[in-house]
C-alpha positions in Angstrom: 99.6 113.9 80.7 100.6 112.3 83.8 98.8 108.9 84.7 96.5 110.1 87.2 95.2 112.6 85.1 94.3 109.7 82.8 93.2 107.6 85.4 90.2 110.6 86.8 89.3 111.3 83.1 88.5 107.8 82.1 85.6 107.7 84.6 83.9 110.4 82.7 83.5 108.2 79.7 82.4 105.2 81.1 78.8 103.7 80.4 76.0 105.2 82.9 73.8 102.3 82.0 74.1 98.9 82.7 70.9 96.9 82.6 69.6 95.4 85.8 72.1 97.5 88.2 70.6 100.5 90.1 72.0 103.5 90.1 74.1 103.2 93.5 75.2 99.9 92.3 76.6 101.4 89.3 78.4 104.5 91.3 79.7 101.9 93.9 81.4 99.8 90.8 82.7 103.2 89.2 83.8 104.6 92.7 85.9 101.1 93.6 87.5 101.1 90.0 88.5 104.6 91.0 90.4 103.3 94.5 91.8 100.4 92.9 93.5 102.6 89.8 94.4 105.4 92.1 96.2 103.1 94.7 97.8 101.3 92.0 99.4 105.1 91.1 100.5 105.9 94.1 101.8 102.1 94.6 103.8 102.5 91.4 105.0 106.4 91.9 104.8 106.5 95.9 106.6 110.2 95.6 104.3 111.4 92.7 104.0 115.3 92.6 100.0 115.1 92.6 100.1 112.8 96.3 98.1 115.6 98.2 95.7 115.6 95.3 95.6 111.6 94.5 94.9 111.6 98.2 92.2 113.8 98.4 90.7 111.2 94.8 90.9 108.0 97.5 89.3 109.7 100.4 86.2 111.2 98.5 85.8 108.0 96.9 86.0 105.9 99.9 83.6 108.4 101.5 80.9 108.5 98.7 80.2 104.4 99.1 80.5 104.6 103.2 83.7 102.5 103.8 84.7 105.0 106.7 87.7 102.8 108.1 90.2 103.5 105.6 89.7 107.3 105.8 91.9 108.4 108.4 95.1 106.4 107.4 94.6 108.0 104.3 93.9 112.0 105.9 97.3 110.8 108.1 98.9 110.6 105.3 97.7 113.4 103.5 98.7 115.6 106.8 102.4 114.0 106.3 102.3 116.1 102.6 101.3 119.4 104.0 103.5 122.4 105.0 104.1 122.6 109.2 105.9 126.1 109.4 104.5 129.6 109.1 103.1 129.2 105.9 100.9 126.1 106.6 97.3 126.1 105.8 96.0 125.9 108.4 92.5 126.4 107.0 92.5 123.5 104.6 93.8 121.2 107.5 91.3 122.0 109.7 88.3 121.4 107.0 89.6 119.4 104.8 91.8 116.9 107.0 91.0 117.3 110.9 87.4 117.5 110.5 86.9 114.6 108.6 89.8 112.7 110.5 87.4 113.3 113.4 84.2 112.3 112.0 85.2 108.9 110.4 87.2 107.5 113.3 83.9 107.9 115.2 81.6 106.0 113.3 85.0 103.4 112.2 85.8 103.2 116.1 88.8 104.6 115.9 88.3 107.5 118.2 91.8 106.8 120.3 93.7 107.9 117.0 91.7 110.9 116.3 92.9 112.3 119.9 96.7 111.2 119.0 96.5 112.4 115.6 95.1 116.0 117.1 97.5 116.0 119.9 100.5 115.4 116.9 98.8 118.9 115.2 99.2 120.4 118.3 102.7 119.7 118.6 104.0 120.2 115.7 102.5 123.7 115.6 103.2 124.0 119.2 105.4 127.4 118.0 103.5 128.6 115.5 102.7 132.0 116.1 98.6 130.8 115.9 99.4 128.9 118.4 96.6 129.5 120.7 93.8 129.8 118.2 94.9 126.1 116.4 94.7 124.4 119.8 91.4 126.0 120.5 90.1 125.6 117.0 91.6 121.4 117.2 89.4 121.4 120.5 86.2 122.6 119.1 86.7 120.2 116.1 87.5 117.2 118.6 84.9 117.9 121.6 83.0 115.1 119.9 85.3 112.5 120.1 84.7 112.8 124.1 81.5 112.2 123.9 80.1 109.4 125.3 78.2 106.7 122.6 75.9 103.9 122.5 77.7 101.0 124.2 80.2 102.4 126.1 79.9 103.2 130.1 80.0 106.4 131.9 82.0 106.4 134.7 80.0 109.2 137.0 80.0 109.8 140.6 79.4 112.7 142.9 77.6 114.1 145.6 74.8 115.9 145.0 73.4 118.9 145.4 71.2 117.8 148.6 74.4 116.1 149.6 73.5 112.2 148.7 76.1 110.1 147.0 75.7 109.3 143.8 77.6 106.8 141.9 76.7 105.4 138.5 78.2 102.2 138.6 76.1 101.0 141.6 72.8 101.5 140.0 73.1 98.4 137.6 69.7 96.7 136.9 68.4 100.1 136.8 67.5 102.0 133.6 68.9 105.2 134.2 69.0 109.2 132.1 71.6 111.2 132.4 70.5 115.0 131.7 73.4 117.4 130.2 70.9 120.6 131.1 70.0 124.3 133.1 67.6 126.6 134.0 68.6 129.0 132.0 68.1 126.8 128.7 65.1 126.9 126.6 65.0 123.2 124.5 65.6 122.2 128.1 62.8 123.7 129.7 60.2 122.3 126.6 61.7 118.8 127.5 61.0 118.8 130.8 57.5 117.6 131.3 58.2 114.7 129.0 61.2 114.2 131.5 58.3 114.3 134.7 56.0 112.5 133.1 58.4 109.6 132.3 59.9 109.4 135.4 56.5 109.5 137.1 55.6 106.5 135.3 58.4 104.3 135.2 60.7 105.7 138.7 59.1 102.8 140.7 59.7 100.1 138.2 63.5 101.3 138.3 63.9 104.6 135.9 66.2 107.0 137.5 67.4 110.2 136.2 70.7 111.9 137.4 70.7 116.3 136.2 74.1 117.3 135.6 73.5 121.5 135.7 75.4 124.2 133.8 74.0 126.4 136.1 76.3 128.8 138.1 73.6 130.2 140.7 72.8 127.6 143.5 69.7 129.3 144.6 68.2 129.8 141.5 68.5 126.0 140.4 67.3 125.1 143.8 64.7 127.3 143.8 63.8 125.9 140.1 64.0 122.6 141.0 62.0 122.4 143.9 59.1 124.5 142.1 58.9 121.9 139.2 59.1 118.8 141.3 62.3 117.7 140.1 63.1 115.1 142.9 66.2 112.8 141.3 69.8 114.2 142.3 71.4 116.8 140.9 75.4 117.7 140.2 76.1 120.9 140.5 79.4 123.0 140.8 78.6 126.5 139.5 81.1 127.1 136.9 78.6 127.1 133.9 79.6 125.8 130.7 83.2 125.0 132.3 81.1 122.3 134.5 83.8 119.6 135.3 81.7 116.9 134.4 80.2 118.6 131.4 84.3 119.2 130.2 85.0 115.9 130.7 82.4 114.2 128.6 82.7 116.9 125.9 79.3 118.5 126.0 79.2 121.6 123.7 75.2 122.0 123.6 72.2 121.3 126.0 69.9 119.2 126.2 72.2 116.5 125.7 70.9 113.1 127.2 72.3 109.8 127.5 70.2 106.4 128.8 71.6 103.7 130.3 70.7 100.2 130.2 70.2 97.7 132.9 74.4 96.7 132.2 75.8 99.9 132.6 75.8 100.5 129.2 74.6 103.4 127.1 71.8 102.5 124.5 70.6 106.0 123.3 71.6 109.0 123.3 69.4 112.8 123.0 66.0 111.0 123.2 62.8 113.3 122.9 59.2 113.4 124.2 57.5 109.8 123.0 60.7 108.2 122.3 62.2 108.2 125.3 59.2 106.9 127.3 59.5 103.9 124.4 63.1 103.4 125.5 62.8 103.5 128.8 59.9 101.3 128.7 62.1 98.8 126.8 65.1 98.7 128.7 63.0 98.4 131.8 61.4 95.1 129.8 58.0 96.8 130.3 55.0 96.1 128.3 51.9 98.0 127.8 
């Protein structure tokens, strides 16, 4: 019985009680006991037969108490142990590797590795007969780590639609939305009188909103835009979901909504109705 397998057993015997822990506590301890045990296995026997599987023990583990930073050194590694040919699995790297890879380096901050680490899978299956559907599958998978978040800046300029220049970066000490959107979208539609009311209320104490459209008929967004009163500028280029800034930013759905602080910075993201109004309200330093 090989030491890991002792290791993973022993867990199933300990106590479940110990007086004055809660029950989180108690996983926690049991779930750092695991990670300390398992790395000392794979310290001791570093080419162990069960490394994809000892692996797999440390990342669960490390994902059931939240410590998200170590996660993708240890999916790295367990990429290193899998199959690259023909006969790869491609399946189980894409679930249970890529995915996850993705995920954690965005809430650890570690997004610049997730896009090296999926443009390595795309090399080294770069003549795989799947070829095509891996790369579009690793883009699907990644289109998140494009996104923009809270704190970081958008770099956006364009001309409009009526032909005004529009340039993010020069509307500092303005509170400003960003609106991912279309005509043709419902949720967007439902939105939108929260969206007129809100910039009715706040647009002359510095609330701006710049539409970015997934439209690819000019008339009928102008003709749309006009009818609902939707004065703030528009970008428009008419290819639809391939909208350049929409590709560039990594928007797969709509609405998608980003505000901007005062500093250039984003501070929310996908705000709705009430809560956007409180946002806006807030980054504007305006009180009721």
């Amino acid at each position: 019985m090989s030491r890991l397998f002792l290791t993973v057993f022993s867990f199933s015997i300990l106590p479940v009680f110990v007086s004055g822990q809660t029950a989180i506590e108690i996983a926690t301890k049991h779930e750092r006991a695991k990670i300390a045990e398992v790395e000392g296995y794979l310290e001791a026997t570093p080419d162990a037969a069960d490394l994809d599987q000892a692996l797999s023990i440390l990342i669960g583990a490390h994902l059931s108490i939240g410590e998200f930073e170590p996660v993708p050194s240890l999916l790295e590694r367990r990429y290193d142990t899998q199959e690259k040919g023909e006969e790869a699995n491609i399946g189980l790297m894409l679930n249970e590797i890529v995915r996850p890879f993705v995920e954690t380096s965005i809430v650890s901050g570690q997004r610049d590795r997730a896009k090296a680490f999926l443009a390595r899978f795309k090399a080294d299956f770069a003549q795989h007969s799947q070829s095509e559907q891996i790369n579009r599958a690793l883009d699907q998978v990644g289109s998140d780590l494009y996104l923009p978040g809270v704190g970081d800046t958008m770099e956006l300029a364009f001309t409009s639609l009526s032909g005004e220049e529009i340039d993010l970066a020069a509307m500092k000490d303005k509170v400003v939305l960003v609106d991912f959107w279309a005509t043709w979208c419902g949720p967007c539609i439902a939105e939108l009188p929260h969206l007129l009311d809100t910039y009715e209320k706040y647009h002359e104490k510095g609330f701006e909103i710049i539409g970015i459209s997934l439209d690819d008929n000019q008339q009928t967004l102008e003709t749309f835009i006009e009818e609902r009163g939707m004065t703030w500028p528009q970008y428009f280029d008419g290819l639809g979901w391939g909208n350049e800034l929409a590709q560039r930013f990594g928007i797969r759905g709509i609405p998608a909504t980003f505000l901007v602080g005062k500093d250039g910075k984003i501070v929310a993201s996908n705000l709705r109705g009430e809560e956007l109004e409180r946002q806006v309200a807030a980054g504007l330093g305006v009180t009721e």
